[in-house]
C-alpha positions in Angstrom: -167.8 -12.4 -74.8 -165.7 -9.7 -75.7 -162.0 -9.8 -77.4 -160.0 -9.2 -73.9 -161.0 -12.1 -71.4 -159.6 -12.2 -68.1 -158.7 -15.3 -66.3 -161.1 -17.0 -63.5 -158.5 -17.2 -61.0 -155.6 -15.0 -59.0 -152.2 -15.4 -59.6 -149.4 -14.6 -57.1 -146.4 -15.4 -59.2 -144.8 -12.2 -60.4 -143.9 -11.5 -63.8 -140.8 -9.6 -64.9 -141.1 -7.6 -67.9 -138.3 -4.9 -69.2 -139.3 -1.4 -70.5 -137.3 0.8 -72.8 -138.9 4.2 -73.9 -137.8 7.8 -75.7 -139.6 10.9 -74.6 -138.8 14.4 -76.5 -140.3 17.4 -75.7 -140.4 20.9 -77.7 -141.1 24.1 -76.5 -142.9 26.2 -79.4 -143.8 29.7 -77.9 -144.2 30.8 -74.5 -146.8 28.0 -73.1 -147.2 25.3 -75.9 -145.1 22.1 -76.2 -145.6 19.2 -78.0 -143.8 15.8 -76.5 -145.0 11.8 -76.7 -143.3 9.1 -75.9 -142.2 5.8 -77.9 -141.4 2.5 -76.7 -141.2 -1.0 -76.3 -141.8 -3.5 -73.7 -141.0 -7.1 -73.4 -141.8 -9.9 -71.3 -138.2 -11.4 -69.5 -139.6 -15.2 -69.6 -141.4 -15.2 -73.4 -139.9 -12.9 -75.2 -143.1 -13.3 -78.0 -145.1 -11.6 -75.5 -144.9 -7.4 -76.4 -146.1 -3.8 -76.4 -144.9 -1.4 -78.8 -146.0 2.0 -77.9 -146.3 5.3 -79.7 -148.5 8.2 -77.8 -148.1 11.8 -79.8 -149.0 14.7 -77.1 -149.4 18.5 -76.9 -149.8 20.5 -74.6 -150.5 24.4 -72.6 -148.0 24.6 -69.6 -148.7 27.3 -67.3 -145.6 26.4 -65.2 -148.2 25.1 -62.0 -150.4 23.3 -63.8 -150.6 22.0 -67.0 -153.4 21.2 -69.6 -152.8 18.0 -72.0 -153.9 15.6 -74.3 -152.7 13.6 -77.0 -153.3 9.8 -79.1 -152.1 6.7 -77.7 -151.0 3.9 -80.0 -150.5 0.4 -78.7 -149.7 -2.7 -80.3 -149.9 -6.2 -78.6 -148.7 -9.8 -79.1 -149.6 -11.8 -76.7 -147.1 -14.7 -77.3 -149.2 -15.7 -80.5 -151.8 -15.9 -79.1 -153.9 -12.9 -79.3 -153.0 -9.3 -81.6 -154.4 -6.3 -80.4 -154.3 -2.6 -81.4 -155.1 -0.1 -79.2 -156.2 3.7 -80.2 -156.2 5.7 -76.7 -157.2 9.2 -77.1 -156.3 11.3 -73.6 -156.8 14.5 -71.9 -154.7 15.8 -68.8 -154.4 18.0 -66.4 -150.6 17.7 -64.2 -150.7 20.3 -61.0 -147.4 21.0 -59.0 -148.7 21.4 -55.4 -147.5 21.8 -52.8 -143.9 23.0 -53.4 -142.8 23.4 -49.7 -142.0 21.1 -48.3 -142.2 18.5 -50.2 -142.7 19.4 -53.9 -145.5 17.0 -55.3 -146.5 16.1 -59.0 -150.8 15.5 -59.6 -151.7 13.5 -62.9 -155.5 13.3 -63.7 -156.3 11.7 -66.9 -159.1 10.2 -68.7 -158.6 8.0 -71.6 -160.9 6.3 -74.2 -159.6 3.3 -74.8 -160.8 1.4 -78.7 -159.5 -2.6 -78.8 -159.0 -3.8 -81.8 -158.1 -7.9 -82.5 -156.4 -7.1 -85.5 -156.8 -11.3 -86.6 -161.0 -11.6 -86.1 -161.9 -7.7 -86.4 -163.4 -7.1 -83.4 -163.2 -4.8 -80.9 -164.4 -2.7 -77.8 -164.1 0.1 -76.1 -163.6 1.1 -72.6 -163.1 4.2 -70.7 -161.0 5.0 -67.7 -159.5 7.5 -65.3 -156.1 7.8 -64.1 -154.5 9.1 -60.9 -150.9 9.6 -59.7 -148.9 11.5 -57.9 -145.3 11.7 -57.0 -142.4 13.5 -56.2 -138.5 13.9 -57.0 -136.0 13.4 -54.3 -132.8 15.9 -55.9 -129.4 14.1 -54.5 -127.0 16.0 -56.3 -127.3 18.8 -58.4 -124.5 21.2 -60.0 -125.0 24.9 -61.0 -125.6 24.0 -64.2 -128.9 21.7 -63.4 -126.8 18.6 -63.6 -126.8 15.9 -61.0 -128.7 12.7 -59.5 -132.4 12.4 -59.0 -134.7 9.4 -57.8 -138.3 9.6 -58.9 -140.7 8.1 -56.9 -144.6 7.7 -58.1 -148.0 5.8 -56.8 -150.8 5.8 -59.4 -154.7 4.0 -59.5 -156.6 3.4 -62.6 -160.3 3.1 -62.9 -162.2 1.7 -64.8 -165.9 2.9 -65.7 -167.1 -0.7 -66.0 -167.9 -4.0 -64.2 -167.9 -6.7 -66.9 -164.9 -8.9 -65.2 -164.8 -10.7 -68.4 -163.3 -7.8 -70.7 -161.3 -6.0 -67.8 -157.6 -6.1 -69.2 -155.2 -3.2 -67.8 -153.8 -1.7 -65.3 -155.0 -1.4 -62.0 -152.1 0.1 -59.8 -148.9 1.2 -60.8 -145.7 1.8 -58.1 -142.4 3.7 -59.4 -139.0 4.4 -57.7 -136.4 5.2 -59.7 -132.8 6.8 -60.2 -131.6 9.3 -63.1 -129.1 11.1 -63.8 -129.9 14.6 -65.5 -126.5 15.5 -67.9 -127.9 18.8 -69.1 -131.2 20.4 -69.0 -131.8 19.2 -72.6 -131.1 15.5 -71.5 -131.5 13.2 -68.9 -131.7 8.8 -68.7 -133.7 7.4 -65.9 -134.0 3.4 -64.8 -136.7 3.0 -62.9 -138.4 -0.2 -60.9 -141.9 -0.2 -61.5 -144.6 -2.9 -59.5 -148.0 -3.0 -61.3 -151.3 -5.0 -60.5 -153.0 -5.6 -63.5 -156.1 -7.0 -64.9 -154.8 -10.3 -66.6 -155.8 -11.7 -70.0 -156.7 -15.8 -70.8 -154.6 -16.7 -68.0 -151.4 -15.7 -69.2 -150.3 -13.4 -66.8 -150.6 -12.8 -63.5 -151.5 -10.0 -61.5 -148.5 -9.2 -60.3 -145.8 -7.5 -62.9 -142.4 -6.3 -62.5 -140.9 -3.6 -64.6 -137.6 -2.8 -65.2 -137.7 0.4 -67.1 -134.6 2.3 -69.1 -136.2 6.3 -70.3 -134.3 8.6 -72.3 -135.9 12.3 -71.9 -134.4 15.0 -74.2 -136.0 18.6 -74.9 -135.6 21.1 -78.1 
């Protein structure tokens, strides 16, 4: 038995969760950036159940199509019950196709995912592959760049592994969202974000609701 166990049976009651997150970004040169994102995530009816997230990323943008990768650093309490640290090394690659007319967004990316229950020592490791595409539906927008935007995503996950017992994660991943872009150096999203996932010892169901405040600035 490994450390993440997931539950026997399905669930159909949803689960609201909030989601608060800072992503910088910082050109250096011509083609490289380096960006991450930080952030914490609660759940609405046990507030001892959270995710604190720090992912560090660089990257080669090419305008079209970018090349990616970066370390993923998650830390979860599950109400008391279980402590687990994850180390997610990733690799990317984000394609803007087709821009007429309909501009779309492509995310591939593979992850290796290390578990660690930081209370018994164990741990696991899983890998998995990550699709999503999307768009952004421009409602206003001033000379300047400023203006109203809603984003609006679908994304799969798969795993590279059948043991139902350890499966813990995401499986599928909706976003529709509104932001507001005040510069090109800053912008604050909220987003409503459905997600199936994988559950762990019966504490949560499949089902999750996300309410979801970003903060994107650039340097």
């Amino acid at each position: 038995m490994g450390i993440l166990t997931a539950g026997d049976g399905r669930c159909d009651e949803v689960q609201y969760q909030t989601w608060i997150d800072y992503n910088p970004q910082w050109k250096a040169g011509e083609h490289l950036v380096f960006f991450g994102d930080g952030g914490l995530r609660r759940h609405y009816a046990d507030p001892r159940a959270w995710r604190l997230v720090l992912r560090p990323s660089i990257g080669y943008d090419m305008g079209a199509w970018q090349l990616a990768g970066g370390l993923g650093n998650f830390y979860t309490d599950f109400a008391g019950v279980l402590y687990i640290y994850e180390l997610r090394p990733w690799q990317g690659l984000q394609l803007q196709w087709p821009s007429f007319p309909i501009k779309l967004s492509h995310l591939f990316r593979l992850e290796e995912r290390f578990f660690f229950d930081t209370e018994s020592g164990n741990s696991i490791f899983r890998f998995r592959f990550r699709y999503q595409i999307g768009t952004r539906i421009n409602w206003t927008e001033s000379a300047a760049g400023r203006g109203w935007n809603s984003p609006v995503s679908i994304e799969a996950f798969f795993m590279f592994d059948d043991k139902a017992e350890d499966r813990f994660g995401e499986e599928a991943r909706v976003t529709v969202g509104l932001a507001h872009v005040f510069s090109p150096e800053f912008r604050i999203e909220l987003d409503l974000l459905w997600q199936k996932t994988a559950r762990l010892l019966d504490l949560y169901s499949d089902n999750e609701l996300y309410l979801r405040l970003r903060f994107y600035q650039n340097f």
